[in-house]
DODRENPA-442267 format. One line per field, with one value per residue (C-alpha): x, y, z; residue number from 1. Coordinates in nm, 2 decimals. Example, Ala and Ser with C-alpha at 12.3 -4.5 7.8 and 13.67 -1.06 7.14 Angstrom:
2
c1: [1.23,1.37]
c2: [-0.45,-0.11]
c3: [0.78,0.71]
seq: [1,2]
***
This chain:
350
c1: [-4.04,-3.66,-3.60,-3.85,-3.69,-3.36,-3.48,-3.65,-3.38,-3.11,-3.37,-3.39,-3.05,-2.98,-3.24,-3.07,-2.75,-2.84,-2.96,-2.68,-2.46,-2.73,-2.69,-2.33,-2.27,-2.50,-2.33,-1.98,-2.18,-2.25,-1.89,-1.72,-1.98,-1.93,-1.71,-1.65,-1.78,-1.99,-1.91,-2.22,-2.07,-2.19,-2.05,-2.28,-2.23,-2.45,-2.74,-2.89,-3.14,-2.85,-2.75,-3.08,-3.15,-2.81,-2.86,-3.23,-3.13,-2.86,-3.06,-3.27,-3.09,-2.80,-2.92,-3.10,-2.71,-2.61,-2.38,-2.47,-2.20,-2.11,-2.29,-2.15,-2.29,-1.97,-1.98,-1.71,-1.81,-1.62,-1.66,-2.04,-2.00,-1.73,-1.46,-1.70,-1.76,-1.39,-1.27,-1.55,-1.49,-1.10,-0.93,-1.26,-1.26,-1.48,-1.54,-1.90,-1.82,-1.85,-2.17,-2.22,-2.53,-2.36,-2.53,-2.80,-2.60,-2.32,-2.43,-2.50,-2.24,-2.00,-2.15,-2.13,-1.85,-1.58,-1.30,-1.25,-1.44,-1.29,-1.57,-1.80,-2.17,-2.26,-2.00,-2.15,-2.35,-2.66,-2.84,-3.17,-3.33,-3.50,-3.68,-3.72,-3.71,-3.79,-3.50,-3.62,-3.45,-3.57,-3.56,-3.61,-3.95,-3.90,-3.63,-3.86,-4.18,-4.18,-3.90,-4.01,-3.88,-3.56,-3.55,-3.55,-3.28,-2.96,-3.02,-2.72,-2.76,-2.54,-2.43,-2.16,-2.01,-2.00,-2.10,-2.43,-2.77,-2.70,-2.55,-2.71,-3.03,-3.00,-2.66,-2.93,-3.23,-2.96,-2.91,-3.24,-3.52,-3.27,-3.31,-2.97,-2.90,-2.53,-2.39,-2.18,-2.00,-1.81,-2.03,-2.04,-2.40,-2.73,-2.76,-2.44,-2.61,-2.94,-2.77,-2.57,-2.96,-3.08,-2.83,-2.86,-2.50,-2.72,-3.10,-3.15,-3.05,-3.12,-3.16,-3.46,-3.77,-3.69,-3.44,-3.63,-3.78,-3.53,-3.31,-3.60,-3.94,-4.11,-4.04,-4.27,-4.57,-4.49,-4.41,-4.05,-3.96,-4.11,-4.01,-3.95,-3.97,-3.92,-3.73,-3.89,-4.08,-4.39,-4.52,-4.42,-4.75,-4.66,-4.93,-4.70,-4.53,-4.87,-4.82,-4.47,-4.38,-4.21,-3.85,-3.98,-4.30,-4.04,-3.88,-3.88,-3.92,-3.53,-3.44,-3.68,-3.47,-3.20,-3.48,-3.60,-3.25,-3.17,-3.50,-3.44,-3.18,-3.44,-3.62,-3.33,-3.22,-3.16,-2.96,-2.70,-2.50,-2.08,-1.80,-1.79,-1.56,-1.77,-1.89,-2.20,-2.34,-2.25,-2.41,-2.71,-2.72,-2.68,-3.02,-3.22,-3.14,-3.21,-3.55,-3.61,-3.60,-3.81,-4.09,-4.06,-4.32,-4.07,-3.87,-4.17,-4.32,-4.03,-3.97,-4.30,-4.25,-3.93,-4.14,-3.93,-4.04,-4.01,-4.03,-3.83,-3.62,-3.48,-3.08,-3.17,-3.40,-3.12,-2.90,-3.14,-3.21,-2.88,-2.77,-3.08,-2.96,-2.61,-2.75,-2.84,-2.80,-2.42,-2.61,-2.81,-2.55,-2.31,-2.55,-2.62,-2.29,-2.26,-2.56,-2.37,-2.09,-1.88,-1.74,-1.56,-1.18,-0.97,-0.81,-0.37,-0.25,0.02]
c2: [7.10,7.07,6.93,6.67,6.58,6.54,6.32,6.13,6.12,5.97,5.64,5.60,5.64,5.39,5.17,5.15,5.16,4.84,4.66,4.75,4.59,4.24,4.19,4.22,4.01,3.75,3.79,3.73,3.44,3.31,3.42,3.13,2.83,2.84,2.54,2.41,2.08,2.08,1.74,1.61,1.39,1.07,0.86,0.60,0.34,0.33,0.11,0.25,0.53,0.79,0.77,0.74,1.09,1.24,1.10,1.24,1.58,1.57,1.54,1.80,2.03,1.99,2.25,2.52,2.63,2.94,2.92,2.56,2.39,2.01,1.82,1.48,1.21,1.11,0.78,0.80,0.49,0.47,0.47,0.55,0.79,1.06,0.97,1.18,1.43,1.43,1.52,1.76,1.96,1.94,1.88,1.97,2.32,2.56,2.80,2.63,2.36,2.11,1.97,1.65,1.47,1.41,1.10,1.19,1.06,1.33,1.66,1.39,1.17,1.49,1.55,1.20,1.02,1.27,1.05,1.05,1.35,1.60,1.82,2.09,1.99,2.34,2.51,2.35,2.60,2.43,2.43,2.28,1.92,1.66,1.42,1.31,0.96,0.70,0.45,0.13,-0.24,-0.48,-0.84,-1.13,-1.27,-1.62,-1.50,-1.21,-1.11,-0.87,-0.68,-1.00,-1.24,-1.01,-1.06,-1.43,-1.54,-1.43,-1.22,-1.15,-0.74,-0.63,-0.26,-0.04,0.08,0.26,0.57,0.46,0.47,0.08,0.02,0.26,0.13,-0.23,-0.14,0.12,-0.25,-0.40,-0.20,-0.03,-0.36,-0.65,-0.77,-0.99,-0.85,-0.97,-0.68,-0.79,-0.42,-0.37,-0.39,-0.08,0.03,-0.10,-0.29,-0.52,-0.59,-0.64,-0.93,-1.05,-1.06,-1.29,-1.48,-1.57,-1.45,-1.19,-1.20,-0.81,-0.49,-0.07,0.21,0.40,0.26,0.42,0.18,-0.14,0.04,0.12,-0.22,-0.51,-0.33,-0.65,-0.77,-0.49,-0.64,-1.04,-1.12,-1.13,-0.93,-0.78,-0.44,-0.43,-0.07,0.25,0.60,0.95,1.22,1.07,0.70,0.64,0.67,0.35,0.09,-0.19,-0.03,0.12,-0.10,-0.10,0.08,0.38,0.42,0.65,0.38,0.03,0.17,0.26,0.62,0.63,0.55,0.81,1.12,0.92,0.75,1.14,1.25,0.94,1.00,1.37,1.42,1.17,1.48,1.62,1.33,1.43,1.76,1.88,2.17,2.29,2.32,2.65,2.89,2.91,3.26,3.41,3.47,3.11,2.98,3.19,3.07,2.71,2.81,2.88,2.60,2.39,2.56,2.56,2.22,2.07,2.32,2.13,1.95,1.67,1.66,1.53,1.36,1.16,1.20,0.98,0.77,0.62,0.63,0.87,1.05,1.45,1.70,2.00,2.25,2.58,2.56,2.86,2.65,2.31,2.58,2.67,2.30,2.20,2.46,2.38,2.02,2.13,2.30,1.92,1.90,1.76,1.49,1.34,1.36,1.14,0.91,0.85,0.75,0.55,0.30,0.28,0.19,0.49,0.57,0.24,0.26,-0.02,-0.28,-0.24,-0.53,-0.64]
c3: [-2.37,-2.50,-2.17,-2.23,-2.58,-2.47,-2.27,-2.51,-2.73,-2.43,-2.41,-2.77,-2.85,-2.52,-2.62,-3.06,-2.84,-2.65,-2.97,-3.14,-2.90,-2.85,-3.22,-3.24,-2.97,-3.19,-3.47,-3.25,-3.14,-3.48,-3.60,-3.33,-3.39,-3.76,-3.88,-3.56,-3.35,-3.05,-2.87,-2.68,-2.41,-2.23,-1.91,-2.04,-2.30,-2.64,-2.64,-2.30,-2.15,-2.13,-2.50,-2.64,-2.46,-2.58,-2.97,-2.96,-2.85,-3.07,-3.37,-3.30,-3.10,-3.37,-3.65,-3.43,-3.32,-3.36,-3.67,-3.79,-3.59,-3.62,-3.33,-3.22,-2.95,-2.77,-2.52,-2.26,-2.02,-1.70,-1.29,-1.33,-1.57,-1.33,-1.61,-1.87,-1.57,-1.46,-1.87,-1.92,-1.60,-1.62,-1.96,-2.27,-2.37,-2.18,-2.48,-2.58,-2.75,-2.45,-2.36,-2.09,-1.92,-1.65,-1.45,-1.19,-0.94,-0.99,-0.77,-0.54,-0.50,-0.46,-0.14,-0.03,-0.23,-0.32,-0.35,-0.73,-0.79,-0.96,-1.07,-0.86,-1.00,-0.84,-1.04,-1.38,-1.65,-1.70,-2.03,-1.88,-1.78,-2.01,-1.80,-1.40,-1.47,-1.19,-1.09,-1.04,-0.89,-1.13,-1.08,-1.37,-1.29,-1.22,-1.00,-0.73,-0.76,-0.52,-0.19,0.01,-0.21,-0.20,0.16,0.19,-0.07,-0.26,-0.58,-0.83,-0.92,-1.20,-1.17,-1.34,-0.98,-0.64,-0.81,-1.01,-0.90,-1.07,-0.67,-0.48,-0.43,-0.39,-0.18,0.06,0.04,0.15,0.47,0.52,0.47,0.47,0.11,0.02,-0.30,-0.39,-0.64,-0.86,-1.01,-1.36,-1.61,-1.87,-1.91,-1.86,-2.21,-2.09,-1.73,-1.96,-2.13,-1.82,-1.66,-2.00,-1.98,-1.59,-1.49,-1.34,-1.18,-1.11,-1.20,-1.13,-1.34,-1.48,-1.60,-1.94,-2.02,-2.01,-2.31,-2.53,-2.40,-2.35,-2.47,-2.58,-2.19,-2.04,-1.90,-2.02,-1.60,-1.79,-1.56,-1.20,-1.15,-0.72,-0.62,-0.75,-0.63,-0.76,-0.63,-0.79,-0.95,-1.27,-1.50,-1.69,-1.60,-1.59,-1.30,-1.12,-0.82,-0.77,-0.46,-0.38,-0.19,0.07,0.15,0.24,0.51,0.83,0.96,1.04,0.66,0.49,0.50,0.34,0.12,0.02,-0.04,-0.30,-0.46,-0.50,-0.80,-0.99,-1.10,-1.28,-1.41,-1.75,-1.70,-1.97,-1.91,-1.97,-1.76,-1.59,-1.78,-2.10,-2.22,-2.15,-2.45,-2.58,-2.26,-2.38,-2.71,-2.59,-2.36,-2.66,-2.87,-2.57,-2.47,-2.82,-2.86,-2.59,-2.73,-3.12,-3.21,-3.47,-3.13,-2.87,-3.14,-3.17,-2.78,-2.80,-3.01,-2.84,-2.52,-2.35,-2.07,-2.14,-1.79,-1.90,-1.66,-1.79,-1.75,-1.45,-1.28,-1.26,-1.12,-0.84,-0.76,-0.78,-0.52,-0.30,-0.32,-0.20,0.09,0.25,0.65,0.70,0.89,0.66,0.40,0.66,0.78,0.39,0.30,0.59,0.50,0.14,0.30,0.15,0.54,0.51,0.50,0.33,0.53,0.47,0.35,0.61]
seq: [1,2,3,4,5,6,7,8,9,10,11,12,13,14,15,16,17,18,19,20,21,22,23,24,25,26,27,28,29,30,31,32,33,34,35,36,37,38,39,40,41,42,43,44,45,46,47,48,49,50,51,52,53,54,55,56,57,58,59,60,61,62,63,64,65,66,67,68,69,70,71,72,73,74,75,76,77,78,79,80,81,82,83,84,85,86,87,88,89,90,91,92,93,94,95,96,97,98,99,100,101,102,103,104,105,106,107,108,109,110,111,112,113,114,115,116,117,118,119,120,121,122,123,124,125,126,127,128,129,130,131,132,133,134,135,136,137,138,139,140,141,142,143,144,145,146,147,148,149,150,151,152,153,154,155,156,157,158,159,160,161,162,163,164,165,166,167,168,169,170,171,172,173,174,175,176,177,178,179,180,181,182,183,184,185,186,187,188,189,190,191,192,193,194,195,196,197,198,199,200,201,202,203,204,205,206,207,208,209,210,211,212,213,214,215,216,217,218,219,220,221,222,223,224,225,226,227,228,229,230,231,232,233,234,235,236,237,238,239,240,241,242,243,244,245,246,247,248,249,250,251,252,253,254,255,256,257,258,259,260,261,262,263,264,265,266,267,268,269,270,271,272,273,274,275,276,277,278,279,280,281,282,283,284,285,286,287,288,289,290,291,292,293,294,295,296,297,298,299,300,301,302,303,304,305,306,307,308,309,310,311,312,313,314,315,316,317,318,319,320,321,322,323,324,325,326,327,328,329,330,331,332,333,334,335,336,337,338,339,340,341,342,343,344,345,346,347,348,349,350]
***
């Protein structure tokens, strides 16, 4: 019998022991965030789908922080958004004060077009996933109505650059179904390629359906515009897009793999997460305030109300897809980059 209580009292006093040593590594927690920033970071200019994700979060994720921190938005525009990657992965502080949605693009285009790169997207602590968003090509509607139209004349796409899902479709049309989109690269964000389209310096554009309604919502549905196909792992449930067609379904059996493996990082298109180095129990605490938010009801009300689309991944879960993504046949992965020209190599000037 005193065998029996001894034993008892080991678990408890392990069990006190353990909760003893949780809440102090809380209150360390707690301790580090108070009077300090958290800078929220974005490759993305304001106005678009990107920062209207980032602000949102912002304002809610802000006060359920351990320790009340500041929380800032902060727009870092450049190279389809692998500056913001390249800072927060190299030169921001890794202690938990660093956040970045990194473009959707990113684990990606590591695999496919390193040069610039300085980051390892598998390497990342994720925090968790807001949306899988459908990209779409969208055309002004006087211009195409629909991928045949595309085939049989010259359309002016606006897109940031090589690295955004802004070139990657049109640039993979281009090769894959012989539409003769001419992409025109440099703009910063999908507001400025918005306005470039209005006023006719551009006809087209990509980027997620989301966008048209925070940039043009009063367009959606007006044959403004025609929305030409779309690249997910699902139809968007919008009913102005219900008959636009999927990536996978335009092309020919040869091009679907590649098709699949663009359409594919859609689903985590949203994902925000630190630069590896940061402390557990930070990462933790950035986990809950996360999960936390995409369960508040003031956060998908107003999720709703700006017509965002919410499909929430725990920060383990990106992790697990992200590294599933990684593991992508070295075939595939060159035969991809070859059909958006990435394999090319510049001619020397003599």
């Amino acid at each position: 019998m005193k065998k029996f209580s001894k034993t008892v009292s080991v678990i408890i006093a392990s069990i006190i022991g353990l909760g003893t040593a949780t809440a102090a590594q809380a209150d360390a927690v707690t301790d580090f965030y108070k009077g300090k920033t958290v800078r929220f970071y974005i490759g993305a200019s304001p106005g678009g789908g990107y920062d209207l994700y980032m602000r949102t979060l912002v304002q809610h994720m802000g006060p359920k922080l351990t320790g009340k921190p500041n929380a800032i938005v902060v727009n870092m525009p450049g190279s389809g958004g692998v500056k913001a990657s390249n800072y927060v992965y190299n030169v921001a502080p890794k202690d938990g004060t660093t956040v970045i949605t990194p473009f959707w693009t990113h684990p990606l285009f590591q695999l496919i077009r390193p040069r610039g790169i300085k980051f390892d997207m598998s390497k990342m602590r994720w925090i968790g996933n807001m949306a899988a968003l459908n990209s779409m090509v969208v055309a002004m509607g006087n211009v195409a109505k629909s991928l045949d139209d595309a085939k049989k004349k010259s359309i002016v796409v606006a897109a940031s650059g090589k690295g955004s899902e802004t070139y990657i479709f049109p640039q993979f049309l281009n090769t894959a179904i012989g539409t003769k989109f001419k992409i025109v690269t440099g703009y910063r964000g999908t507001a400025k390629m918005t306005n470039a389209m209005e006023s006719g310096e551009a006809q087209a554009r990509g980027g997620s359906w989301q966008s048209w309604n925070v940039i043009r919502p009063h367009w959606i549905g007006t044959g403004k515009i025609s929305p030409l196909v779309q690249a997910g792992l699902s139809p968007h449930p919008d009913p102005a897009v219900k008959n636009v067609p999927m990536l996978v379904d335009v092309v020919s059996a040869k091009f679907k793999p590649i098709a699949q493996l663009l359409s594919v990082p859609v689903a985590m298109a949203r994902i925000v997460g630190s630069p590896p180095g940061i402390p557990k129990a930070r990462l933790m605490s950035l986990r809950k305030a996360f999960d936390q938010t995409m369960k508040d009801p003031a956060f998908l009300a107003d999720a709703k109300k700006r017509k965002m689309d919410i499909n929430y991944l725990s920060g383990a879960e990106v992790e697990a897809n992200i590294a599933a993504l990684m593991k992508t046949p070295k075939d595939i992965l060159k035969r991809t980059a070859a059909v958006l020209g990435y394999n090319k190599k510049k001619k020397r000037k003599k």
